[in-house]
N, C-alpha and C positions, 0 to 999 in steps of 0.2 A: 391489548399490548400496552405496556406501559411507554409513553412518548418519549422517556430517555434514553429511549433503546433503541438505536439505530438500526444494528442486525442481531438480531436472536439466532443460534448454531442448537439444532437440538438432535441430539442421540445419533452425531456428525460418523459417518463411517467410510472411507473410501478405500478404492484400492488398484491397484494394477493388476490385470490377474488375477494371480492366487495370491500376492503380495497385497497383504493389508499395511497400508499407513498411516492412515486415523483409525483411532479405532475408540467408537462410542465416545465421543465428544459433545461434552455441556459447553459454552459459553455466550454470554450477553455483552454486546461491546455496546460504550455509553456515546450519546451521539456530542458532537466537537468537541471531542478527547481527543489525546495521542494515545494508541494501545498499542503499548510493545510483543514481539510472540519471539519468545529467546527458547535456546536450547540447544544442542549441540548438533552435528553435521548429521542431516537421515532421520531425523526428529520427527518429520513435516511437517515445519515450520511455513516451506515454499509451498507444499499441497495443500495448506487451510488457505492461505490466500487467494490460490488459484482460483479454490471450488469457493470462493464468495463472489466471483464473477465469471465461473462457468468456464475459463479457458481449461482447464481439464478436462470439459467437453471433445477438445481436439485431437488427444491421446484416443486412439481408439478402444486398448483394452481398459481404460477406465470405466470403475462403476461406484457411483453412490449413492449412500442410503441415509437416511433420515431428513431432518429439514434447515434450510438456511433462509430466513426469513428477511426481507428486508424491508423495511415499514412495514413489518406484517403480514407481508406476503411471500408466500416461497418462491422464492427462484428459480426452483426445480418442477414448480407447477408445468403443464404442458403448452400453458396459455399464453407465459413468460417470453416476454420478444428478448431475446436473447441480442441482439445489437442494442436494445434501449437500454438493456442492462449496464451493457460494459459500454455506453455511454454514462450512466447515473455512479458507476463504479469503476473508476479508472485505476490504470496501471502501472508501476512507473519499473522500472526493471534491474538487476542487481548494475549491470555492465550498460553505458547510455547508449539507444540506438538510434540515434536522430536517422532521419531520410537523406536520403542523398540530394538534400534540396538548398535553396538556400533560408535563413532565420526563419523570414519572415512565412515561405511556402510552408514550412515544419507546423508552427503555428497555425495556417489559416486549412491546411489540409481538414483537418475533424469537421470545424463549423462550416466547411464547403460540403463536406461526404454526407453532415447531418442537418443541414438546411438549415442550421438555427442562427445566423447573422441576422435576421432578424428585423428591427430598426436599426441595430446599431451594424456601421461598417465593417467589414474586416479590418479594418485598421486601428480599430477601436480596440474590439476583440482581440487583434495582436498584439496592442498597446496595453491595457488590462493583464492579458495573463503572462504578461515578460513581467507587468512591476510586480503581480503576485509571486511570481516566481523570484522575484530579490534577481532580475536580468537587464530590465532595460536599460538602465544607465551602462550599461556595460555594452550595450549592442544599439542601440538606438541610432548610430550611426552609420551604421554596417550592417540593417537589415537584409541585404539581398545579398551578404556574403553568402561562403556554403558554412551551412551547419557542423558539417566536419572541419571547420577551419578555428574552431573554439575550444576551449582546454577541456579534458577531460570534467573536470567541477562544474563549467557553464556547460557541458554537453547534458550532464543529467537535469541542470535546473531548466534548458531547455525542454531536455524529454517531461519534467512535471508542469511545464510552463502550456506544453500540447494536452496534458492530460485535462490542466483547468479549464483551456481554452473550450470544450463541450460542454461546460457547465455542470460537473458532476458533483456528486454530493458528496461520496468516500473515494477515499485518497486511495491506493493501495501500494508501500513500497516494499520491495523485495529487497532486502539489505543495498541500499542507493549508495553506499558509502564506503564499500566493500574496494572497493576500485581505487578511490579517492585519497589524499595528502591530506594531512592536517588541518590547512588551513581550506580546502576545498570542504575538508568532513563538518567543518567547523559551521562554515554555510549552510548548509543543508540542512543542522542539525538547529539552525536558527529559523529558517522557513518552514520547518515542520510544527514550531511551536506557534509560530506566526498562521500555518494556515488551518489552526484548529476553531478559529472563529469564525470562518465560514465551512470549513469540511470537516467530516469523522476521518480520521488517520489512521492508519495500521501498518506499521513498520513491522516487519521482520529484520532480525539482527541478529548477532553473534558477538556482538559488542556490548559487554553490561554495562561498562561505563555510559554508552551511547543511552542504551536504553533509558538507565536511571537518571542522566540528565535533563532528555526530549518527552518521556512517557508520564501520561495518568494514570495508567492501568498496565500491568506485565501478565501476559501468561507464557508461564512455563511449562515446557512440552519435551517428555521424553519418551522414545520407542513408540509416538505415536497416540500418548495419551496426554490428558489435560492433566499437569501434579499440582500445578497451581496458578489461582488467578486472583488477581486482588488489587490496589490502590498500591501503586509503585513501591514508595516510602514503606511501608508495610513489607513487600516482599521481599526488599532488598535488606530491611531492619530488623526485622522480625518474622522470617521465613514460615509457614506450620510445616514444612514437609525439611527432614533433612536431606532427601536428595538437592532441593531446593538451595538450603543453607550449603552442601558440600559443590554444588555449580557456581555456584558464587563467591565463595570465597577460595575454590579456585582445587579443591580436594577431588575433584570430580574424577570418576574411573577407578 
């Protein structure tokens, strides 16, 4: 495996049922990049995500077939501890779901459940992943408020504030911004860029503009297939597929 490649997706198939929604999927996502996965509603955009850290596990009629690799190894091996994963591959979700706790609990929940405090304190750990998250100055004072007592834009950089706080390696969000105001969208769209230095990112979106601002890499996905993937500036410049070119300039349907 070549080391720039953080997750390799090979001949990716899933499905519900009889309902196929990938179907026969290539992709190589490059490690501390941002990779956008754009495409219109029903695409499955939200099912490639899932199945890179297995919570489509939880669906029962799901089933898939070929391999998602992560450093190399598949995920879907039987070997694969499936909590270490979605520790190493965190979540962050379209709509924020903080805990019904207060800041700080939301935070220190992961590194309690997964023992990894370590030398360092919880406090440390909560301190850390509020400033990676673009939070602490904003909360540092009011750590033991409740988590739902914070505006919808610091609720999500909370929920990705929990995702760092285990120490993971890819990021995974599910349109985080879908929810969100301008000036909220505007945040998030700046800590995505920000935490491509320590983690590989993978946003889902519906938002091109979003994409092309925040991403290295786009792939576009429609009826469940790969039509294209490549080096942002590129796809959004110089599309090769014109389904591609007519989603983006807005012809699409």
């Amino acid at each position: 495996m070549s080391s720039e490649y953080k997750i390799e997706i090979r001949n990716l198939q899933v499905g519900f049922g009889k309902l196929m929604v990938i179907k026969n999927l290539n992709i190589n996502i490059m490690s501390n990049c941002v990779t956008a996965v754009m495409g219109p509603s029903g695409c499955g955009k939200s099912t490639l995500i899932r199945t890179i850290n297995r919570l489509n596990d939880l669906v029962p009629e799901c089933h898939v077939k070929g391999q998602v690799l992560l450093d190399g190894r598949d995920i879907y091996d039987p070997s694969m501890d499936v909590v270490e994963l979605r520790r190493r591959v965190g979540m962050v979700f379209q709509k924020p779901n903080p805990f019904p706790k207060s800041i700080y609990e939301n935070i220190a929940f992961g590194p309690r459940i997964h023992g990894i405090a370590g030398g360092n304190s919880l406090d440390e750990i909560v301190e850390r992943s509020l400033r990676a998250a673009a939070l602490w100055d904003e909360v540092k004072d009011r750590l033991d408020a409740p988590a739902l007592s914070l505006s919808g834009g610091q609720q999500q950089r909370l929920c990705i504030a929990r995702a760092l706080a285990v120490q993971p390696e890819v990021i995974l969000l599910d349109e985080p911004c879908s929810a969100l105001d301008p000036a909220a969208t505007a945040k998030i769209e700046s800590l995505m860029v920000s935490l491509k230095k320590d983690y590989t990112v993978i946003v889902v979106t519906h938002n091109m503009q979003q994409a092309a601002r925040v991403s290295d890499f786009t792939a576009f996905l429609y009826l469940g297939e790969l039509v294209e993937y490549g080096e942002t500036r590129r796809v959004f410049e110089n599309p090769s597929s014109k389904l591609t070119e007519d989603f983006i300039t807005g012809r699409f349907g």
